[in-house]
C-alpha positions as CSV (number, residue, x, y, z in Angstrom):
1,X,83.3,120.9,120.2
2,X,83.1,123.1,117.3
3,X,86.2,123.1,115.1
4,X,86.5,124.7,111.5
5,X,86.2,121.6,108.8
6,X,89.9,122.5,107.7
7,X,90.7,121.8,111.3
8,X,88.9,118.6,111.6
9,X,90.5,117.1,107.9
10,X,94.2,117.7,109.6
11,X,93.4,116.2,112.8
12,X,91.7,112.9,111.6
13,X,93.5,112.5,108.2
14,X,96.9,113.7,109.8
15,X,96.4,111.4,112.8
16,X,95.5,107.9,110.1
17,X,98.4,108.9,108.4
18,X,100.9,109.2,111.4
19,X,99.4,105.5,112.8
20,X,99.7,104.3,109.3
21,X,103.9,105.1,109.6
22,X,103.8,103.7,113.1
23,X,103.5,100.1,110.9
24,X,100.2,99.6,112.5
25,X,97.7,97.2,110.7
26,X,95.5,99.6,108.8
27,X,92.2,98.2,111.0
28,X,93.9,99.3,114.3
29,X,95.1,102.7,112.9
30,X,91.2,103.1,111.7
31,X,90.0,102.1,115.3
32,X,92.3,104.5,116.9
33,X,91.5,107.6,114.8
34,X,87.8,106.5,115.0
35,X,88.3,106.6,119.1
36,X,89.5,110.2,118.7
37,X,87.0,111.5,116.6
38,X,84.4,110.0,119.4
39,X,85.9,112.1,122.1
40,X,86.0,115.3,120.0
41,X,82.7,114.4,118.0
42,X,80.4,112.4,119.9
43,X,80.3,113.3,123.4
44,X,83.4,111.5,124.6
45,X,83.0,108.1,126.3
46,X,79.2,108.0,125.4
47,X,80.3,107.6,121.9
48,X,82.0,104.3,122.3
49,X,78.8,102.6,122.5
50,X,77.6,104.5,118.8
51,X,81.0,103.8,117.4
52,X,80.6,99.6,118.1
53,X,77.2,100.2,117.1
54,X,78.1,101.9,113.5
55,X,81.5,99.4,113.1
56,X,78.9,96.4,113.3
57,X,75.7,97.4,111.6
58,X,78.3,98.5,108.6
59,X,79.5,95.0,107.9
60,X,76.0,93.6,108.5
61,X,74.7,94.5,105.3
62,X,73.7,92.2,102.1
63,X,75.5,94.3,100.1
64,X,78.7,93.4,101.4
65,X,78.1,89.3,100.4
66,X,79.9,89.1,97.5
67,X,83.1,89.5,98.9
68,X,83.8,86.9,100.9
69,X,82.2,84.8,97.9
70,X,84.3,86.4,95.5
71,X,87.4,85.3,97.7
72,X,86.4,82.3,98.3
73,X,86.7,81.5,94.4
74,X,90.4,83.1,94.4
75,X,91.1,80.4,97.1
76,X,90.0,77.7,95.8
77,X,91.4,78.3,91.9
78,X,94.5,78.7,94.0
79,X,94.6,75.7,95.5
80,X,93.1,73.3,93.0
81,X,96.7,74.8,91.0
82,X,94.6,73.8,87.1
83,X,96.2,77.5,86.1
84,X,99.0,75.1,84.6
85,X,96.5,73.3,82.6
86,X,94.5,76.5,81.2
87,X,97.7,78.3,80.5
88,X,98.9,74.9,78.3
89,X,96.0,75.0,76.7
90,X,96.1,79.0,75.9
91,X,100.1,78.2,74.8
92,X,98.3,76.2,71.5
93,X,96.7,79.2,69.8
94,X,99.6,81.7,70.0
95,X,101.7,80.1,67.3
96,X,104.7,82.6,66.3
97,X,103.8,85.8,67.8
98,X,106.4,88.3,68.5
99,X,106.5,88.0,72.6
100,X,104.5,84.9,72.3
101,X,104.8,84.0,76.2
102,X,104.5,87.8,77.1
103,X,100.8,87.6,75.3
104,X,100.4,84.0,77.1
105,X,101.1,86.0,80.4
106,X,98.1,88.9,79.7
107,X,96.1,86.1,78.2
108,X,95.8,84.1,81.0
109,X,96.0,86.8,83.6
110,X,93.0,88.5,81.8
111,X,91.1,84.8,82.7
112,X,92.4,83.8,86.1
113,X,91.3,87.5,86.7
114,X,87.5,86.5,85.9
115,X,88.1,83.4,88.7
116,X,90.0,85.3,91.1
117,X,89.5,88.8,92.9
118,X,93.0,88.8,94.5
119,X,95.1,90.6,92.0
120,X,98.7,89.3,94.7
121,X,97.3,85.6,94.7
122,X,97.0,86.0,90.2
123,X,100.4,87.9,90.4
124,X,102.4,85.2,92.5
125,X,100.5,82.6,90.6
126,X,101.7,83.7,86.8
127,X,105.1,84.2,88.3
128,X,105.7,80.9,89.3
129,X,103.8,79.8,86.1
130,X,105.6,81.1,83.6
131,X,108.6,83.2,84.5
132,X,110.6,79.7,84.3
133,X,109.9,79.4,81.3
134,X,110.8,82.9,80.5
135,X,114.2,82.1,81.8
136,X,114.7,79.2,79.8
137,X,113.7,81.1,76.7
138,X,115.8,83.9,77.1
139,X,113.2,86.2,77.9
140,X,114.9,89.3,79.2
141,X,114.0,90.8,82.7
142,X,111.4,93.9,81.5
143,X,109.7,91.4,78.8
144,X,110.0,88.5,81.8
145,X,108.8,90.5,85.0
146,X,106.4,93.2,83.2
147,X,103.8,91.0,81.5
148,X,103.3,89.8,85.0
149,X,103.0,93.0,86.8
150,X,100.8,94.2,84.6
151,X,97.9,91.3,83.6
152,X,98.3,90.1,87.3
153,X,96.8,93.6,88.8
154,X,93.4,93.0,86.1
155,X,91.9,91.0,89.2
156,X,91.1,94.4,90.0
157,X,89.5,95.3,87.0
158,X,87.5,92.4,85.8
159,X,84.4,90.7,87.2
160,X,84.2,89.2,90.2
161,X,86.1,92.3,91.6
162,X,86.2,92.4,95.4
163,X,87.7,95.7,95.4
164,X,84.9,96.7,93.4
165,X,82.0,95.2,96.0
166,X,83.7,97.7,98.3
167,X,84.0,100.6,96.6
168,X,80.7,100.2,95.4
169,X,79.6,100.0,98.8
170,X,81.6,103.2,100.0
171,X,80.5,105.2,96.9
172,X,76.7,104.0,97.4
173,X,76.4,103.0,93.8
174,X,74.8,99.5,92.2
175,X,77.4,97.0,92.6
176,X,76.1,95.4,89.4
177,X,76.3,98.3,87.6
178,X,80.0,98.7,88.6
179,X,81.6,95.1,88.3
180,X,79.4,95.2,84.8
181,X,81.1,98.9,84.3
182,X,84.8,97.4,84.8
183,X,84.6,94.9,82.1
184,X,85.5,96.9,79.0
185,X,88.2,98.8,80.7
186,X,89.3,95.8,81.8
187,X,89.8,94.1,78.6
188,X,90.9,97.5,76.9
189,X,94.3,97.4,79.9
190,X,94.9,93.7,78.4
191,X,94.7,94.9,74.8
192,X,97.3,97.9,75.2
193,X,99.5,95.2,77.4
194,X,99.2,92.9,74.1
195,X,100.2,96.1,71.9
196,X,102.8,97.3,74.0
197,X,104.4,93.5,74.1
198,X,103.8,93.2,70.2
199,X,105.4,96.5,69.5
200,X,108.3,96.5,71.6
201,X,109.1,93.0,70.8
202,X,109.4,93.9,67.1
203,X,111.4,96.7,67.8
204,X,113.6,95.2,70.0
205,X,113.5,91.4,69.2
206,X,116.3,90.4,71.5
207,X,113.9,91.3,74.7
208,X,112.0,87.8,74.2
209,X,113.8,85.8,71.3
210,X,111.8,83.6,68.9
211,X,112.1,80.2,69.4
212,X,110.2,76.9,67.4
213,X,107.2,76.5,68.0
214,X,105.7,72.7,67.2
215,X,102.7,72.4,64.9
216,X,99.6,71.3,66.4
217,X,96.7,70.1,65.0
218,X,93.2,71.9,65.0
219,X,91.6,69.0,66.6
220,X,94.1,68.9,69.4
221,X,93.7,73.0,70.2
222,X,89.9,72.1,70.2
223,X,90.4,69.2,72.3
224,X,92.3,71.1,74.9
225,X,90.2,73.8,74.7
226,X,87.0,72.4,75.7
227,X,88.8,70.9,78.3
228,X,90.3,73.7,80.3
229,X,89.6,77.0,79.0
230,X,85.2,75.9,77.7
231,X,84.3,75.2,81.6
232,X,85.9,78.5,83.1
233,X,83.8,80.6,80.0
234,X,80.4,79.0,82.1
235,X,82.0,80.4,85.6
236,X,82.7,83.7,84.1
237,X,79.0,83.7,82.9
238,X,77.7,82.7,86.3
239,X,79.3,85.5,87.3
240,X,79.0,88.2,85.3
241,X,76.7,86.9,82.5
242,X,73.6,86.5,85.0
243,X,74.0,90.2,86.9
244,X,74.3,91.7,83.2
245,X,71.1,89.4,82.3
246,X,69.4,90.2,85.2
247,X,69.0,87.2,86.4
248,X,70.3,87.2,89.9
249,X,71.6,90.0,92.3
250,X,75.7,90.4,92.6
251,X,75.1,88.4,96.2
252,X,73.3,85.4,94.4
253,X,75.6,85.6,91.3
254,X,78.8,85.3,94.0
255,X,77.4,82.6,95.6
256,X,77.1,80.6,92.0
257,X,80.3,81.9,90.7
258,X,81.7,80.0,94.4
259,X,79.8,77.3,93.6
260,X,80.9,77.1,90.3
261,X,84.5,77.3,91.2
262,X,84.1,73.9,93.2
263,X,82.5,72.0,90.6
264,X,85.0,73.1,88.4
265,X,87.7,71.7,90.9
266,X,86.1,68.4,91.2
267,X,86.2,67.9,87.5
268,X,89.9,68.3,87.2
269,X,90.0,65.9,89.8
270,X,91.7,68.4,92.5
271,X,88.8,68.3,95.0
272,X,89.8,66.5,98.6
273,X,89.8,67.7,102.2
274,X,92.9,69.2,102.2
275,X,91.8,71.7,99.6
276,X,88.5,72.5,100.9
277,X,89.9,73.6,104.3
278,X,92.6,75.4,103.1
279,X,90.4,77.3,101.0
280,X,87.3,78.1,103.5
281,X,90.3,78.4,105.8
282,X,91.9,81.2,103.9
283,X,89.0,82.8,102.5
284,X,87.2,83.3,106.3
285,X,91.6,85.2,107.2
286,X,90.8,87.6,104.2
287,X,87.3,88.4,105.1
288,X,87.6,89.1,108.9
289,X,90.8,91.1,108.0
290,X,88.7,93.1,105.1
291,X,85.5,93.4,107.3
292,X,87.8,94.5,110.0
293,X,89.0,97.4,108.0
294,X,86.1,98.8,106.3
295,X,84.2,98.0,109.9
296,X,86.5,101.2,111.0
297,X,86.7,102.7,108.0
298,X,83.0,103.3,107.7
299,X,82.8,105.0,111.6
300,X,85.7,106.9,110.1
301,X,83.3,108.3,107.2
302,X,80.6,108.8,109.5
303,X,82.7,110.9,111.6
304,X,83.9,113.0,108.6
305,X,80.4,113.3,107.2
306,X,79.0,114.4,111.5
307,X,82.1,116.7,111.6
308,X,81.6,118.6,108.8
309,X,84.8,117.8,107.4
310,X,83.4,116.2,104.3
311,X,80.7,118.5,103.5
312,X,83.8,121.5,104.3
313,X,85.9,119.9,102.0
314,X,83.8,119.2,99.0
315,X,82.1,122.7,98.8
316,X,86.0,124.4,99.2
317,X,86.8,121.6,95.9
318,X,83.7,122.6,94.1
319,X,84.1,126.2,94.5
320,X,87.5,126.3,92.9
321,X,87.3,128.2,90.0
322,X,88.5,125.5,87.8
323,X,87.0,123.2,84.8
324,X,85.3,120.4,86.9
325,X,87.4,117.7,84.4
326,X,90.5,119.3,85.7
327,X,89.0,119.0,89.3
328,X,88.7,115.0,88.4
329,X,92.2,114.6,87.2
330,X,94.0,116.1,90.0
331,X,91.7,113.6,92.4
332,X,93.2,110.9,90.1
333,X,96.8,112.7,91.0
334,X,96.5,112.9,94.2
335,X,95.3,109.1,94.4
336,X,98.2,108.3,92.0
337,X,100.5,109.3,94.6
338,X,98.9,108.0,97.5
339,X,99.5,104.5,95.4
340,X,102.9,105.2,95.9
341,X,103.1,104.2,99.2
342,X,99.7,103.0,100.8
343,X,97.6,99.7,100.1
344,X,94.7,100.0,97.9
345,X,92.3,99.1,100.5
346,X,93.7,102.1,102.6
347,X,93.6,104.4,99.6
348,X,89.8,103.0,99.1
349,X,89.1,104.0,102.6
350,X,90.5,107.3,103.5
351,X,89.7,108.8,100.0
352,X,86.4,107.4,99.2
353,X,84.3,109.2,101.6
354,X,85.9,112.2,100.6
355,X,86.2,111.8,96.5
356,X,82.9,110.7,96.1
357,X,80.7,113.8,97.7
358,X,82.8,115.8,95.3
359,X,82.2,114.0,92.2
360,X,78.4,114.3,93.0
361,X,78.4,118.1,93.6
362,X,79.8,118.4,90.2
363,X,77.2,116.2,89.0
364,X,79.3,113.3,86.8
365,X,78.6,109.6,87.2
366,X,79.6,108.2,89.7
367,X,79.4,104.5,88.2
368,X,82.1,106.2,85.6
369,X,84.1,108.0,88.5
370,X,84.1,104.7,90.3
371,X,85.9,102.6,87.3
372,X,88.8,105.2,87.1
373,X,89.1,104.7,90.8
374,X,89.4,101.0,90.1
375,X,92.0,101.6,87.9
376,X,94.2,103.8,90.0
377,X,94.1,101.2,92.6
378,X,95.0,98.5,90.1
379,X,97.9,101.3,89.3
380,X,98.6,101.8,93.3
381,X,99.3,97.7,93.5
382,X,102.5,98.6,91.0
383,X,103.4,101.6,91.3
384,X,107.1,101.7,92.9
385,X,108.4,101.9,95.7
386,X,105.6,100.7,97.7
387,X,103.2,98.7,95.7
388,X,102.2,95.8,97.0
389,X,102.8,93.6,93.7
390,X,106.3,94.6,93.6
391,X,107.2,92.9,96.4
392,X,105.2,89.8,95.6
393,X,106.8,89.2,92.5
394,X,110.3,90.2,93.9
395,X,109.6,87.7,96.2
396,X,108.4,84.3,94.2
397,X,111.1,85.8,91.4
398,X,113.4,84.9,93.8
399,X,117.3,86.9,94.4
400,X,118.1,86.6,91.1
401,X,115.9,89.9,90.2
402,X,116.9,92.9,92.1
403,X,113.9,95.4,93.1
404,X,114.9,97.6,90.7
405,X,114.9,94.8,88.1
406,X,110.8,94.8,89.1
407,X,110.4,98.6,89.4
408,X,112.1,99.1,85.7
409,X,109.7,96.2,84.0
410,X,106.7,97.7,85.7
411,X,106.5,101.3,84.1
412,X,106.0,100.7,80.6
413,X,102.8,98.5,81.9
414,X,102.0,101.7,84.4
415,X,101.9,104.2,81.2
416,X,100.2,101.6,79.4
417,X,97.1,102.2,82.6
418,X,97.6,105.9,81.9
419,X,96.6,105.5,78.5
420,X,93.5,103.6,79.4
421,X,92.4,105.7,82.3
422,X,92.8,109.0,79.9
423,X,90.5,107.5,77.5
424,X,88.2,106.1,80.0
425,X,87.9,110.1,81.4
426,X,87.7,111.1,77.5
427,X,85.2,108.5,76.0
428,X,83.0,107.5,79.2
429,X,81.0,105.0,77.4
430,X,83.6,102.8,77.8
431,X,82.8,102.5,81.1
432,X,78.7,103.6,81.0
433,X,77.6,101.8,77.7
434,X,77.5,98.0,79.1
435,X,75.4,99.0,82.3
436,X,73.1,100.9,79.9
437,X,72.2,97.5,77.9
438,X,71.8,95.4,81.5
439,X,68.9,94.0,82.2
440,X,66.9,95.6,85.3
441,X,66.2,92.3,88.3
């Protein structure tokens, strides 16, 4: 059936959409769009048997490994609960710092994020950490709720990244290269956080009001140091320090970075049964409901790609008589706005297979194009009114915080991810220059 490429967008785009509304889970509306673009594409009911054979040989792929690895270690730092203990120990070095527990917050979210790929399970995590504490100190709701918002969502963009396994994976680009690629960024979003925090807090000193802080000795911060902050510096390393070495592939460095995470359990004593099946047992929900999605998400880009709709749709975008930067941005608009109101894993699906044809047409690198898009889904997890993080904090916050409460405190962070993307998109080394020095396996 031969249908202009225009045609073909509307009707498989328009129809994932109009499931989406329906309150479907996003792996059923992917199967049902995939089932009608088998009868219009692939020769009706003798497609179904090429459609289960694409869905399974696309999650059957090393490639994918790292992710449920990479949950696994968000599980079980979850469950062992020693983000109290690291956080203490971070609290000694901050001394009398303008928004001292807003900087605790993007401290530790900046390290929980190098344990954990789950930027809800950090966000839910720092909020019943620390926004008690908050309370009790007078912190007021934008310098309370924002730090959270913002350092939770850097699971996202600091290694071990699921998110980026996966869209490294739909944008056929190293994986290494990528979760090495995020790093920098990463820490750049926590260092305008710690501006912002710094800055405000001066200005406006009654948002987070100084309060004494006790002396403590430089033995005692060392002490406490090596204790809980020394040990998670070797995970992060078995993570990230042996792809960037070139020591071991993202799928063996997962595996030791999971590994890792359960030795470091047992040494603060929180290893028993109960934790290690709740955390296989939480880990294995995640992954079949991931590998479900991108199962029909990938039948879905195959069916694009056989359709012509892709192809259609990236010359018509490359043929615009526009700068190709500008043609960048506005794909970082429209994904901006699709933020608003889908998940990032949907976002990641419907617009990958179409964003990053383009991007290779107009010959930029796609390592570099695949860090901003990290960052927009890091901005798509807080972006009001949908955003997924909202509504987690909302919801450990408890009723004392109204939504718009959350929605007010999370802007300033938002503009703060602006900033960064806009020099990420001006100065691309920040992203390119540490996968230049890796090391090749």
């Amino acid at each position: 059936m031969e249908l202009d490429w225009w045609l073909v967008l509307v009707i498989i785009f328009g129809s994932l959409i109009l499931f989406m509304l329906t309150g479907l889970p996003v792996a059923f509306c992917f199967l049902l769009v995939n089932i009608i673009g088998v009868y219009l594409f692939w020769g009706g009911t003798a497609g179904l048997e090429l459609l289960i054979t694409s869905m399974f040989s696309s999650v059957a792929v090393f490639t994918l490994l790292p992710v449920p690895l990479f949950i696994l270690m968000g599980e079980v730092m979850f469950m062992s609960g020693f983000a109290p203990d690291m956080i203490d120990a971070l609290d000694k070095w901050l001394g009398r710092l303008p928004g001292r527990l807003g900087l605790e917050t993007v401290a530790a979210g900046t390290i929980i994020a190098t344990l954990s790929g789950s930027s809800l399970a950090s966000q839910a995590m720092l909020t019943s950490t620390l926004l008690p504490e908050m309370e009790k100190r007078g912190y007021q709701k934008p310098m309370s709720l924002g730090p959270i918002l913002g350092s939770g969502g850097l699971a996202i963009m600091i290694p071990p990244s699921s998110m980026g396994v996966i869209l490294a994976w739909l944008g056929e680009i190293s994986v290494g290269k990528l979760l090495i690629a995020i790093t920098i960024p990463g820490l750049l979003m926590a260092a305008l956080y710690a501006t912002y925090i710094v800055g405000r807090c001066k200005l406006q000193p009654f948002l987070a009001p100084a309060y004494v802080v006790p002396r403590i000795s430089l033995v005692k911060k060392l002490i406490v140091t090596i204790r809980y902050i020394l040990p998670i510096g070797l995970v992060i390393f078995l993570v990230t320090g042996v792809i960037f070495l070139g020591v071991a592939t993202p799928s063996e460095a997962a595996a030791t970075g999971a590994l890792s995470t359960f030795i470091l359990a047992a040494m603060y004593g929180k290893i028993n049964r109960t934790l290690l099946r709740k955390s296989i047992t939480g880990a294995l929900k995640i992954t079949i409901m991931v590998l479900l999605i991108i199962s029909g998400a990938e039948a879905y880009s195959q069916i694009l790609a056989f359709s012509g709709a892709s192809l259609g749709f990236a010359e018509f975008v490359t043929n615009l008589s526009i700068a190709p930067i500008a043609i960048i941005i506005a794909l970082m608009l429209v994904l901006i706005v699709l933020g608003m109101f889908m998940s990032p894993v949907a976002i990641m699906m419907i617009a990958a297979p179409m964003f990053f044809p383009i991007v290779k047409v107009l010959g930029f690198d796609t390592v570099w194009f695949g860090v901003i898009f990290l960052l927009n889904m890091e901005m798509a997890t807080t972006s009001p009114p949908f955003g997924l993080s909202l509504f987690v904090v909302k919801g450990v916050a408890g009723p004392k915080y109204t939504m718009g409460d959350v929605y007010r405190a999370a802007l300033p962070f938002l503009s703060c991810d602006a900033i960064a993307m806009a020099l990420i998109i001006a100065f691309p080394l920040l992203a390119l220059w540490l996968p230049g020095l890796m090391r090749p396996i």
